[in-house]
C-alpha positions, 0 to 999 in steps of 0.5 A: 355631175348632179346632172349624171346622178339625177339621170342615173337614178331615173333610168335605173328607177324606170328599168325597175319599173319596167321589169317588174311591170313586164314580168307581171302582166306576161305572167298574169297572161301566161296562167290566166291561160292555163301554164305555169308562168314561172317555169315558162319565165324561168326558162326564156331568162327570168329569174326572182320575177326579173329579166336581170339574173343579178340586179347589177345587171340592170344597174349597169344598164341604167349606167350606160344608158345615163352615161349616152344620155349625159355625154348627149347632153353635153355636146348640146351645151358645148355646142350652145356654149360655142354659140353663145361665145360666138354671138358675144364675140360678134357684139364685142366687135359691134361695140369696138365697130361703134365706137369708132364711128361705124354704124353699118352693122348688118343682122340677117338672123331673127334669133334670140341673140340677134334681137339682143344685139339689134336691141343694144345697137339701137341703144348704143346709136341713140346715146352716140346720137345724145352725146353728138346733140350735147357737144352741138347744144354745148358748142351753140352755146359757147357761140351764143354767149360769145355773140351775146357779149359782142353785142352788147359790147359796143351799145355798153362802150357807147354808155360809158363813152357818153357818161364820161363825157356828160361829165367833162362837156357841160355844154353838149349835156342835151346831145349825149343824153340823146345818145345815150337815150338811143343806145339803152334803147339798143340794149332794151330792143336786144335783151326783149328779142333773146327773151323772145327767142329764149322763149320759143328754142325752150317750148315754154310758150303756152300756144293759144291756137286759133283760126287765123287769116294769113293774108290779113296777118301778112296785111297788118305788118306791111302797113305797119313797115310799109309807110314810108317806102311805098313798095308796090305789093303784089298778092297771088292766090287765094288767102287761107287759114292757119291754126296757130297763135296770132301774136307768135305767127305776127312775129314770125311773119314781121322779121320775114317781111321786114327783110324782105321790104329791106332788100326789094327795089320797088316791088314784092310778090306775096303768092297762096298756095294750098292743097290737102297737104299744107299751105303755101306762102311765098314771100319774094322781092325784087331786090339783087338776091343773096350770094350762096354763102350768105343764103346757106346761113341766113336763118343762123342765130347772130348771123348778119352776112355783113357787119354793115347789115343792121340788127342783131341777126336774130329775126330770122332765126326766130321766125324759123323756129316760130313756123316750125313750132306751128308744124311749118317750115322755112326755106330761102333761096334766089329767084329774080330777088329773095324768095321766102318759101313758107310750108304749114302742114295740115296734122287732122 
């Protein structure tokens, strides 16, 4: 209603603008020609200096004409209104499609709404995405800790069994003591591994990135594990360097090589790869290989494939996520025996 008022009272002011303006510039006209302006004006339908003989006349035009212009306006916004009702219609459904896992929703439109809605989808898709990344991190961690307790379970049974039994036989002290000595050192090995891993999964480590030689790298760890098996190695390529943290890399590499040196017969093939888009290694024994099941898990935290497997089932994991943390990547699969696939990508 203010809308039709406000119309109403601009209309009406420019027909009297108009009028006057009209009367005025055809009469200044008319005399500076020589004629009686007014009879002449008088006589085409002008009266009082207007075209209107009562000034309701043109109040009433200016009412039709704001009446035109208002119902003008109101279709337009019952249209826009229409609209509107129809987009929120559309991002209802999209949220109740969301809701229920459907994420195809199609936006052909490049309007205003339709940038909204691609806007809020986009929102609504990265909080699903969060709250599914919590429940994993949730889940993880429920596993974690019930694999934690089982680890330390047995070597803390073994303490106490050992204890009591230091107690009641005086005479074999010296051999419980010994075993005893063993299972603190289980528990000492596994709470400096889940540190280690703890270290890496939560980005804490202060990287000192270097250049550093794989191959020498690679050199070090089998002297140090290859002693007493006297596995024949086998080097293909050309070393190259990476850039990454010496002391991380050396234990990401250590829990690769040691399983393969525990899997191989006689013989483990170590090949260089490289080209302008990463650097290759391949680390492979000639062992029997891994069935499908355990190959599909064997970079899973606390997973051993078998409880006769010795360790924790951690290395692996922990290796996995060292390399990925040095723009790397980690594959295993069968080849004539186990083939470790490592991948560090250039970033300059």
């Amino acid at each position: 209603m203010y809308f039709f008022i406000i119309v109403f009272l601009i209309i009406n002011f420019l027909i009297r603008g108009m009028d006057k303006y009209f009367y005025s510039t055809v009469s200044n006209i008319l005399d500076i020609k020589g004629f009686n302006s007014e009879t002449i004006l008088k006589s085409l339908g002008y009266y009082n200096k207007s075209i209107f003989p009562n000034r309701i006349y043109g109040i009433f035009i200016a009412f039709i004409i704001s009446i035109i212009i208002y119902g003008i306006y109101i279709l337009f916004n019952t249209k826009k209104d229409r609209k509107l009702k129809l987009k929120i219609k559309e991002l209802q459904e999209d949220l109740i499609s969301i809701n229920k896992g459907d994420y195809s929703i199609e936006i052909k439109e490049d309007d205003e709404y339709s940038i909204l809605r691609d806007e809020l989808y986009k929102i609504i898709v990265n909080l699903k995405s969060l709250e599914a990344e919590s429940k994993r991190q949730k889940s993880n961690l429920k596993k974690d800790l019930s694999n934690i307790a089982h680890q330390l379970k047995t070597p803390i049974t073994s303490i106490g069994f050992m204890t009591e039994l230091i107690k009641t036989d005086k005479g074999n002290t010296d051999i419980y003591l010994e075993k005893l000595s063993l299972e603190l050192d289980k528990l000492k090995n596994f709470t400096e591994v889940l540190l280690k891993l703890s270290k890496v999964n939560s980005n804490t480590i202060d990287y000192k990135y270097e250049e550093l030689s794989v191959k020498e790298i690679i050199d070090d760890i089998i002297n140090s594990l290859n002693r007493d098996k006297n596995v024949k190695v086998e080097y293909i390529g050309e070393d190259f360097i990476v850039f990454g943290d010496e002391v991380w890399l050396y234990e990401g590499f250590l829990n690769i090589i040691k399983n393969s040196l525990e899997h191989t017969l006689d013989k483990m093939q170590i090949e260089f790869i490289s080209n302008p888009i990463y650097k290759e290694i391949k680390i492979k024994d000639n062992g029997k290989g891994l069935e499908e099941e355990v190959l599909k898990r064997i970079f899973d935290r606390f997973y051993r494939g078998s409880t006769s497997i010795p360790g924790y089932g951690i290395g692996l994991n922990l290796s996995k996520s060292i390399i990925e943390n040095h723009n790397g990547e980690i594959k295993a699969y069968n080849d004539n025996g186990l083939t470790f696939q490592i991948k560090f990508y250039d970033v300059t």
